[in-house]
MIBAMAR-580972 format. One line per field, with one value per residue: x negated, y negated, z of N, C-alpha, C in turn; residue number from 1; residue in one letter. Coordinates in Angstrom, 2 decimals, decimal comma. Example, Ala and Ser with C-alpha at 12.3 -4.5 7.8 and 13.67 -1.06 7.14 Angstrom:
BEGIN
n.east	[-13,19:-12,85]
n.north	[5,69:2,25]
n.up	[7,80:7,08]
ca.east	[-12,30:-13,67]
ca.north	[4,50:1,06]
ca.up	[7,80:7,14]
c.east	[-13,20:-12,90]
c.north	[3,30:-0,03]
c.up	[7,80:7,87]
nr	[1:2]
rest	[A:S]
This chain:
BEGIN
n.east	[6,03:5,61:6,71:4,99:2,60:2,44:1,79:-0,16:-2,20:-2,16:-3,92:-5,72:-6,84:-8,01:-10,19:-12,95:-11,45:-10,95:-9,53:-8,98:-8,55:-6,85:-7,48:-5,36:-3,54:-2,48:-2,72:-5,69:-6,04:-8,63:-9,42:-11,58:-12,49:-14,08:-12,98:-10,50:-7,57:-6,87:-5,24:-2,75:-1,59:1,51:1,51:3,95:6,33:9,74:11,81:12,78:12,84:10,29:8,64:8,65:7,51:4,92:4,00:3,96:2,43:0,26:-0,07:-0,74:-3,00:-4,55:-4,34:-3,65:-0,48:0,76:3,39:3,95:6,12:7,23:8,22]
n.north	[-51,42:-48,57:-45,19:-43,37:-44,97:-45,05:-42,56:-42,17:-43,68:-42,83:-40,53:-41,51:-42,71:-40,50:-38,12:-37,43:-36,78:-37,55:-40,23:-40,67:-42,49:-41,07:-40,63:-40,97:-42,44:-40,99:-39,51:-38,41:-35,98:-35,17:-32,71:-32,12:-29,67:-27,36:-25,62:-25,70:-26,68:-29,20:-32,06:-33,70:-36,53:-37,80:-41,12:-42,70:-41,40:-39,81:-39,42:-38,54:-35,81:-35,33:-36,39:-35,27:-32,37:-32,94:-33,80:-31,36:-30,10:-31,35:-30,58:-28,14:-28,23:-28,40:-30,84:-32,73:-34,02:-34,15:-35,07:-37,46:-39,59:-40,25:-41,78]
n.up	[-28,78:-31,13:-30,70:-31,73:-31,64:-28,85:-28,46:-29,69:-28,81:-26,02:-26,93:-27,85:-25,40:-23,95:-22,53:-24,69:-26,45:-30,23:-32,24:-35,26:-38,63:-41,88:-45,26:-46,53:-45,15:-42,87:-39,60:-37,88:-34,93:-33,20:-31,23:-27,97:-28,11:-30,25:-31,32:-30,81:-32,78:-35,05:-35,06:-37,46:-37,82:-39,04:-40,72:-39,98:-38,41:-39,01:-37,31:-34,48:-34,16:-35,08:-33,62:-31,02:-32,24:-32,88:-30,53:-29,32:-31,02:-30,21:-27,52:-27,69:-28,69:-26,60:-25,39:-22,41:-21,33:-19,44:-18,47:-19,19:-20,18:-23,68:-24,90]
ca.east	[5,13:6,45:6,26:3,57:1,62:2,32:1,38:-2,01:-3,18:-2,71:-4,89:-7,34:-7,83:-7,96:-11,94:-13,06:-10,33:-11,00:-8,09:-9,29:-7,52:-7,35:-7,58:-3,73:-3,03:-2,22:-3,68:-6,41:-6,28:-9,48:-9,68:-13,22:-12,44:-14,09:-11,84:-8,84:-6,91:-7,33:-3,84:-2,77:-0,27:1,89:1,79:5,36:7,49:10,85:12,89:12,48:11,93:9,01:7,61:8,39:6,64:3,65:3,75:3,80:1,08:-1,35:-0,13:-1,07:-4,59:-5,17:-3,98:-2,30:0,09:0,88:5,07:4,16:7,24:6,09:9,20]
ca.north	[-50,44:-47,62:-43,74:-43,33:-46,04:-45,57:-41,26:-42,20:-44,53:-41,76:-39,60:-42,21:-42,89:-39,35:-38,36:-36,41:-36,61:-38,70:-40,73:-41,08:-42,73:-39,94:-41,46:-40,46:-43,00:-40,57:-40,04:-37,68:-36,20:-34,30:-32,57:-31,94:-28,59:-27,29:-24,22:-25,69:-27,13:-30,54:-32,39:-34,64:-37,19:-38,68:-42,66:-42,95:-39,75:-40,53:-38,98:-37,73:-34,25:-35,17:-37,03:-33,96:-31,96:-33,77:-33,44:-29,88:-29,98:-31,85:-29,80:-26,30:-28,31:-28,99:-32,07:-32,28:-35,34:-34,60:-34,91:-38,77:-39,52:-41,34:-42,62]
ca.up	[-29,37:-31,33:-29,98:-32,43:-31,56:-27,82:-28,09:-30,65:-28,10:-25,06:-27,41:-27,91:-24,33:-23,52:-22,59:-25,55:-27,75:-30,99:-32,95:-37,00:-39,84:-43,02:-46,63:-47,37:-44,24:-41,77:-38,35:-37,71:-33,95:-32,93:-29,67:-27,95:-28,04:-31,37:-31,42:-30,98:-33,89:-35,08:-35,03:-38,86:-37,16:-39,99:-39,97:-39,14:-38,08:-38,97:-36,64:-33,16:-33,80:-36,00:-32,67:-30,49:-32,57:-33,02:-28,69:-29,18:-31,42:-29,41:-26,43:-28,28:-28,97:-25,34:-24,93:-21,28:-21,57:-17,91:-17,89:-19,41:-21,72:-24,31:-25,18]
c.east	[5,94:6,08:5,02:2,48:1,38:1,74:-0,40:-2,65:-3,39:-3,89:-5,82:-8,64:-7,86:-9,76:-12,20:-12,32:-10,92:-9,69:-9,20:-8,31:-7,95:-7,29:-6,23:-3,13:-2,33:-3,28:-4,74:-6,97:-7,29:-9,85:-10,85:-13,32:-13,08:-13,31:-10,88:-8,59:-6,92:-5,83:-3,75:-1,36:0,21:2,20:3,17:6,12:8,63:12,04:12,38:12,18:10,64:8,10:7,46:7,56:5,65:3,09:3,02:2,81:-0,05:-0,99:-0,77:-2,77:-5,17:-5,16:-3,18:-1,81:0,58:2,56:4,83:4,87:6,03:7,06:10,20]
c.north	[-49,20:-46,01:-43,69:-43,65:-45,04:-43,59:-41,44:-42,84:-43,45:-41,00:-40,46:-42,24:-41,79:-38,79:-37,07:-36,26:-37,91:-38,56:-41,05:-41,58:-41,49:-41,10:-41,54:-41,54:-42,65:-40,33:-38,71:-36,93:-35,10:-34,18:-31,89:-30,24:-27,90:-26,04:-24,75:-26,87:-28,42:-31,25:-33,59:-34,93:-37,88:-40,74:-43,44:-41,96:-40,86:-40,26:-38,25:-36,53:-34,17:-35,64:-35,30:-32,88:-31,67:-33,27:-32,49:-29,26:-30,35:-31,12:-28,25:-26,68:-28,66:-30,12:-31,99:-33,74:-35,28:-35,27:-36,82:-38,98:-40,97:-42,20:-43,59]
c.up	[-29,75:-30,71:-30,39:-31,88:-30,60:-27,95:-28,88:-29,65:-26,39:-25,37:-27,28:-26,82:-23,44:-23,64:-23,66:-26,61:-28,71:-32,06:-34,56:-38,07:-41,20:-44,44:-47,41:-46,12:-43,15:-40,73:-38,21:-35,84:-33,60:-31,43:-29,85:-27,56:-29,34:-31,83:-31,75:-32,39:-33,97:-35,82:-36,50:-37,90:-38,47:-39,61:-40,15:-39,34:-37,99:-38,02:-35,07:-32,69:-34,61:-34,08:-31,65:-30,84:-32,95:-31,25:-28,97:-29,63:-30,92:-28,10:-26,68:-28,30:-27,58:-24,65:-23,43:-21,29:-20,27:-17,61:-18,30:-20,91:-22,40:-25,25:-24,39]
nr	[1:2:3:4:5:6:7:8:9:10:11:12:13:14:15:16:17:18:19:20:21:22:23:24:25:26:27:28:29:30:31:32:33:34:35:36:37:38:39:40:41:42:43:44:45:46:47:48:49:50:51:52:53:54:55:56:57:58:59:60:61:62:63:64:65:66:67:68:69:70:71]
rest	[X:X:X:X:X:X:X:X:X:X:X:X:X:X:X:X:X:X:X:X:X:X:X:X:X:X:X:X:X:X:X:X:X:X:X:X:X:X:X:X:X:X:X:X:X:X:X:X:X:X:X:X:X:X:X:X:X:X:X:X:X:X:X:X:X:X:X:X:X:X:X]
């Protein structure tokens, strides 16, 4: 499973959080927060600081990933 996959599917099964496909084929991550910022995951980061900073983005939206690498 690739990072991607394996960080979209944490979000998924995260309570409250919803995973969406967008119409441009990227990912859509909506936290149940309606304040906080609503995360556009690209459908394949090419490089490792794209994934990191994808983290960082669902960590700023409330996401707690809880020290689980996801690589």
């Amino acid at each position: 499973m690739s990072d991607l996959k394996r960080l979209l599917c944490i979000v998924r099964h995260t309570p409250g959080w919803r995973v969406e496909p967008t119409r441009g084929g990227h990912w859509r991550c909506i936290p149940p927060d309606p304040h906080a910022p609503i995360v556009i995951a690209a459908s394949s980061p090419s490089d490792v600081m794209a994934r990191r900073a994808l983290e960082a983005q669902l960590r700023r939206a409330g996401l707690d990933l809880g020290g689980r690498a996801t690589s």
